[in-house]
GUKOL-500734 format. One line per 4 residues: their letters; for each residue x, y, z of N, C-alpha, C. Coordinates in steps of 0.001 Angstrom, whole numbers, plus 500000, padded with zeros to 6 digits. Atoms other than C-alpha are relative to their C-alpha. Layout:
N
a = X/Y/Z/X/Y/Z/X/Y/Z  ... .
***
This chain:
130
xxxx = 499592/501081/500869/507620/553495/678427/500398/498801/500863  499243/501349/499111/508061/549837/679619/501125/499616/499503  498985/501055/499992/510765/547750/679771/500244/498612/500112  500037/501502/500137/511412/544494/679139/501315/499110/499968 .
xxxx = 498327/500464/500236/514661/541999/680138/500065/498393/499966  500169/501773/500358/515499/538261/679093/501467/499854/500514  498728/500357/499325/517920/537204/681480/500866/498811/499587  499489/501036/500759/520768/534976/680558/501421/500042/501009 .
xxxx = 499014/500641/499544/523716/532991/682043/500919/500212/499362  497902/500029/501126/527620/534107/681147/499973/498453/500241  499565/501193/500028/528941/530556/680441/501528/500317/500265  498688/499995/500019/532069/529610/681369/501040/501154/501204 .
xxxx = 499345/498740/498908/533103/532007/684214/500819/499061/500537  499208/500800/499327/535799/530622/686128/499757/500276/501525  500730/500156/498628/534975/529529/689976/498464/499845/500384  500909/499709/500173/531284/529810/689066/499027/498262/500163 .
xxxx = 500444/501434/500175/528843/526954/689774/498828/499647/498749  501365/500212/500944/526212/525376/687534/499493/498688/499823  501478/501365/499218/522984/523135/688352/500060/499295/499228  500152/500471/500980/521890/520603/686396/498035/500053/499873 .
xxxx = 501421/500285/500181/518186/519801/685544/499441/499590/501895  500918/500426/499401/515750/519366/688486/499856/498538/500305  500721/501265/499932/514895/515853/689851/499300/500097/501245  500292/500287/498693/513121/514351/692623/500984/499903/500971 .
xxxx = 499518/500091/499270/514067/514240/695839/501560/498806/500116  499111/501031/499488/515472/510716/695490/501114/499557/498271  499128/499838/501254/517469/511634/692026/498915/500000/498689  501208/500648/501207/514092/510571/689544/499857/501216/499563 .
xxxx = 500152/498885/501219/514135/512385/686089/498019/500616/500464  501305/499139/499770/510900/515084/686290/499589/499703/498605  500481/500301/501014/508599/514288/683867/500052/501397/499067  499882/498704/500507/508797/518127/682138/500586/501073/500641 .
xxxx = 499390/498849/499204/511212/520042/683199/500063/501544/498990  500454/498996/501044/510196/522596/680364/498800/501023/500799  501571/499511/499985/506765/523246/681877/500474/501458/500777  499362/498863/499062/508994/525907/684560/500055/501132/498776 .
xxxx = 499347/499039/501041/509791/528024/681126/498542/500623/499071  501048/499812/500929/506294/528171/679604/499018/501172/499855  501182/498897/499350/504611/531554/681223/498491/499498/500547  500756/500437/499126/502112/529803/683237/500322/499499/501488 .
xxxx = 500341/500365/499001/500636/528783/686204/500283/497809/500519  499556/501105/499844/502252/525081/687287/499587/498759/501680  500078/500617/498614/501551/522585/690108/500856/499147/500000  498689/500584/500073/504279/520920/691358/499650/498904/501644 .
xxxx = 500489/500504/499071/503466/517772/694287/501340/499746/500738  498537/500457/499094/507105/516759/694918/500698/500941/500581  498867/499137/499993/509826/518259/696397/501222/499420/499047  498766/500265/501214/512939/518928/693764/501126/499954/500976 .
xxxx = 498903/499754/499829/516360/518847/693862/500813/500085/498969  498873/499493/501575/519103/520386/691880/501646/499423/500499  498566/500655/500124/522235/518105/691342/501115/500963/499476  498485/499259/500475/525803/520165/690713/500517/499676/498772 .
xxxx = 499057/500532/501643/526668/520090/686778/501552/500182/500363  498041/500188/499924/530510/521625/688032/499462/501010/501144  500022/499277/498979/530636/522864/691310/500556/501215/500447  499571/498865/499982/531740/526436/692343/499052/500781/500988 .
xxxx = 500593/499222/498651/530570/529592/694023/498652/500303/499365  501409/500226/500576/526834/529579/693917/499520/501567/499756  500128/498912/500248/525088/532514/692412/498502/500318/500521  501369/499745/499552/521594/534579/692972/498990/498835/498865 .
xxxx = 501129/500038/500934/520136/533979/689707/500886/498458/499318  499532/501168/500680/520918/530275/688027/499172/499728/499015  500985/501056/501075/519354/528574/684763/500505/498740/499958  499928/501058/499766/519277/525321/685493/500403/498904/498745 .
xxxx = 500091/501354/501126/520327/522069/683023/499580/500710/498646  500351/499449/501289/518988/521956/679381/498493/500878/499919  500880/499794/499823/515847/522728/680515/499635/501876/500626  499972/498420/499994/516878/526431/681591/499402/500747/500986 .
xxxx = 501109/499604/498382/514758/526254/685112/500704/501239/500591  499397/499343/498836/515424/529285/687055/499637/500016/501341  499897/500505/498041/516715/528837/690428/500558/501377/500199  500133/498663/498861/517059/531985/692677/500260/499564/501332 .
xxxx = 499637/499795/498612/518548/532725/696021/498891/500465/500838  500863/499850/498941/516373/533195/699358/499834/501725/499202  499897/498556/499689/517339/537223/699007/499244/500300/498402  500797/499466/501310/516264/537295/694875/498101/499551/500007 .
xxxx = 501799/500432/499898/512822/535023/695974/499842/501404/500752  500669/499289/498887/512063/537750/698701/499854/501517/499073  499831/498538/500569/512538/540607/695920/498429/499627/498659  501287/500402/500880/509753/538613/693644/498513/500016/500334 .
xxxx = 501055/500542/498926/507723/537804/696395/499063/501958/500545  500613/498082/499719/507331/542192/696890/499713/500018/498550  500689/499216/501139/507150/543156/693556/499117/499375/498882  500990/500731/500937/505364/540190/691859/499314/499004/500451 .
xxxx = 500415/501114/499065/503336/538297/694298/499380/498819/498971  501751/500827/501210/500146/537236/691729/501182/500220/498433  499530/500344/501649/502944/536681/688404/500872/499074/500248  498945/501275/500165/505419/534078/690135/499724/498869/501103 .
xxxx = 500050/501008/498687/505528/531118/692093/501654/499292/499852  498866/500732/499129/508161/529740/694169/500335/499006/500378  500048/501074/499306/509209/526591/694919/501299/499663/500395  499367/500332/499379/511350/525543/697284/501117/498885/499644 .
xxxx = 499158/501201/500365/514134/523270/696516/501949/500093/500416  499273/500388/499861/516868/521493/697610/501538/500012/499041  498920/500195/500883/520680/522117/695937/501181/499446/500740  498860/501042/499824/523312/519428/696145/501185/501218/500612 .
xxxx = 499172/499372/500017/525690/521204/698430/499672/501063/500982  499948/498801/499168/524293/523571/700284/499068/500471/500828  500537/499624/498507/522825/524834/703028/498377/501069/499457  500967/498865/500418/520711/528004/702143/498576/499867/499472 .
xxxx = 500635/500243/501071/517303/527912/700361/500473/500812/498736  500345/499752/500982/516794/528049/697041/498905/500036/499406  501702/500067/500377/513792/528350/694717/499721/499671/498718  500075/499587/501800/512894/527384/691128/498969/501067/500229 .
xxxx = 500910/499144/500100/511179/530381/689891/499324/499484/498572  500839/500389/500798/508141/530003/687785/498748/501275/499596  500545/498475/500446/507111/533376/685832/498380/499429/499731  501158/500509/500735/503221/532517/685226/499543/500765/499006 .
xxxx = 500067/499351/500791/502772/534649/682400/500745/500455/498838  499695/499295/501771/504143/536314/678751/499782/501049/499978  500877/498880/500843/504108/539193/677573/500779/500516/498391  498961/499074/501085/504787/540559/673750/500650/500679/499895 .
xxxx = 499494/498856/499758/507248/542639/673745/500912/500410/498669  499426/499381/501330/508553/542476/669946/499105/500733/499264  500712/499632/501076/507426/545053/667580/499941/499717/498448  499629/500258/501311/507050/543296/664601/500161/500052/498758 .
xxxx = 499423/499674/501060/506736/545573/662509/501284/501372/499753  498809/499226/499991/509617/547609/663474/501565/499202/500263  498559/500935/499665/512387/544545/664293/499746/499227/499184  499262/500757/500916/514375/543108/661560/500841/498710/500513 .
xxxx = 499508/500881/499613/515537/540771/663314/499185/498661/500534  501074/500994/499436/512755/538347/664763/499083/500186/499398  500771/500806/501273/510891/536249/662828/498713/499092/500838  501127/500760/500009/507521/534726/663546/499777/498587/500090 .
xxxx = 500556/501443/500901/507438/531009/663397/498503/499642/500173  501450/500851/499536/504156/529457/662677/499866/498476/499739  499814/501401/500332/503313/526033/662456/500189/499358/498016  499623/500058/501210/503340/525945/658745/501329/499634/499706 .
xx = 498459/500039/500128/506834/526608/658988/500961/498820/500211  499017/501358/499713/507616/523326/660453/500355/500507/501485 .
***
């Protein structure tokens, strides 16, 4: 049987840091900072950087701004980089603050994993719906 996990950010931890959205190098808004969240394959020409929403102790796994980018530590890239060479890409980036790399991660892929006709709880939208 597989398994399937949708990782998510405690809010509000105390001492804890948290990014904001992605920009260019020289602060300039990214034209889609969504496209990181979409299960695809992305090309990316610049180098980023991730500005400090409230500063604190930095973690492995981060979701970035509204946009929800995940940023990853050197030691969580190097655990992606073995077990999912051909499903993620890596990119390198700069965080306000600190030394270390970091990486947005960029899952290129989806997969279904609701059964819909056994979960009462999740709902379908289609465009109809609005």
């Amino acid at each position: 049987m597989r398994r399937f996990f949708d990782l998510k950010s405690d809010v509000d931890v105390p001492g804890r840091w948290y990014l904001s959205d992605p920009t260019g190098l020289s602060g300039e808004e990214i034209d889609d900072i969504w496209r990181f969240t979409d299960g695809r394959p992305v090309e990316v020409h610049e180098r980023m950087r991730l500005p400090l929403f409230k500063p604190g102790k930095p973690t492995d796994i981060e979701f970035a701004g509204a946009g929800q980018t995940t940023v990853v530590s050197a030691r969580v890239a190097s655990v992606f980089r073995e077990m999912a060479p051909d499903d993620v890409q890596l990119f390198q980036v700069e965080v306000e603050g600190e030394v270390g790399p970091y990486f947005v991660l960029n899952v290129m892929q989806t997969r279904r994993c609701i059964d819909d006709a056994a979960c009462e709880e999740a709902r379908l939208w289609m465009p109809e719906d609005g």
